[in-house]
C-alpha positions as CSV (number, residue, x, y, z in Angstrom):
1,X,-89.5,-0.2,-80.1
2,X,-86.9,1.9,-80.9
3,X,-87.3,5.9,-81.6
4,X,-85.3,5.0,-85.2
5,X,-87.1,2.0,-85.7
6,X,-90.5,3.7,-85.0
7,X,-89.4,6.4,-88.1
8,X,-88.8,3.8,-90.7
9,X,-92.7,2.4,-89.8
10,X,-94.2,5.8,-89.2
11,X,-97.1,6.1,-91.4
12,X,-96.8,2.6,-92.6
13,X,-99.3,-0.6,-92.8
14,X,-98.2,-3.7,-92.2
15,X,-99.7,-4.4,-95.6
16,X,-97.1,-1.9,-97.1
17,X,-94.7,-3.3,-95.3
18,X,-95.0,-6.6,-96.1
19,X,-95.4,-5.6,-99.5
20,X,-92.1,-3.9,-100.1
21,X,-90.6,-6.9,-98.3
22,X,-91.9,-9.6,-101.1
23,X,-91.0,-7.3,-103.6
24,X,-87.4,-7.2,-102.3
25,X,-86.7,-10.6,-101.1
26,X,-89.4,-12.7,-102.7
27,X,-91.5,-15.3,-100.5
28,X,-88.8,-17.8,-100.8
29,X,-86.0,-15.3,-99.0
30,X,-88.4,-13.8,-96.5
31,X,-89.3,-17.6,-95.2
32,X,-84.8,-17.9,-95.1
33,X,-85.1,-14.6,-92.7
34,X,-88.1,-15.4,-90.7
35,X,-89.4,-18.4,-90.1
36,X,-93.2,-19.1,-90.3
37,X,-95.0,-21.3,-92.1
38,X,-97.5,-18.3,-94.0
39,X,-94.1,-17.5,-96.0
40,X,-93.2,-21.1,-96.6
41,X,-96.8,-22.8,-97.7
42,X,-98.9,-21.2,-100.5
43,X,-98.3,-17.7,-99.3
44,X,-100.2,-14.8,-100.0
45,X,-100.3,-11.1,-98.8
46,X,-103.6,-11.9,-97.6
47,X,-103.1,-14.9,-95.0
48,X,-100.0,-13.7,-94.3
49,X,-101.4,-10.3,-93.0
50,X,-103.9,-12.4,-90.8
51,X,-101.1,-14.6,-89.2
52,X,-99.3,-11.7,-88.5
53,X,-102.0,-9.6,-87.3
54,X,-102.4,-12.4,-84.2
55,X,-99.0,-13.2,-83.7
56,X,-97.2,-10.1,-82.5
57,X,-93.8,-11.8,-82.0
58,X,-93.9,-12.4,-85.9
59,X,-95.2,-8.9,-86.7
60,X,-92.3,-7.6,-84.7
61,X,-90.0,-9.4,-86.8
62,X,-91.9,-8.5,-89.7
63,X,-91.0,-4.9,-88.6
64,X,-87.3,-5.6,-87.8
65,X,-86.7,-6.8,-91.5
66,X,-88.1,-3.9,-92.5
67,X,-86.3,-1.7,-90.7
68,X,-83.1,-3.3,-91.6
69,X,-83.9,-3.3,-95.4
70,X,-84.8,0.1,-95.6
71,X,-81.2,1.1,-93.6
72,X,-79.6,-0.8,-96.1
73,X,-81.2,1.4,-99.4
């Protein structure tokens, strides 16, 4: 991970994360930017944190998105 990519997630959970993520994109455009089934099938925060807590190449795409988004604000 990148030293500016490790600022924009200092301090942050991945529930935070993927909080501000739904809030910006919605489920349906964070399943159009990364897909996994846990965005495209009855999603919630909840199983979605799960999936992601076990699947680090997913988490790290998580993280990516988020990192991108928040270069964009």
């Amino acid at each position: 991970m990148s030293t500016a990519q490790h600022n924009a997630l200092h301090g942050k959970t991945l529930e935070q994360i993927l909080t501000e993520l739904v809030a910006h994109y919605q489920w349906q455009g964070l399943a159009e930017r990364i897909d996994v089934r846990c965005f495209k099938s009855n999603p919630t925060i909840k199983s979605s944190l799960t999936f992601l807590r076990k699947t680090p190449w997913a988490r790290e795409k998580v993280e990516q998105l988020y990192v991108k988004m928040q270069r964009q604000a």
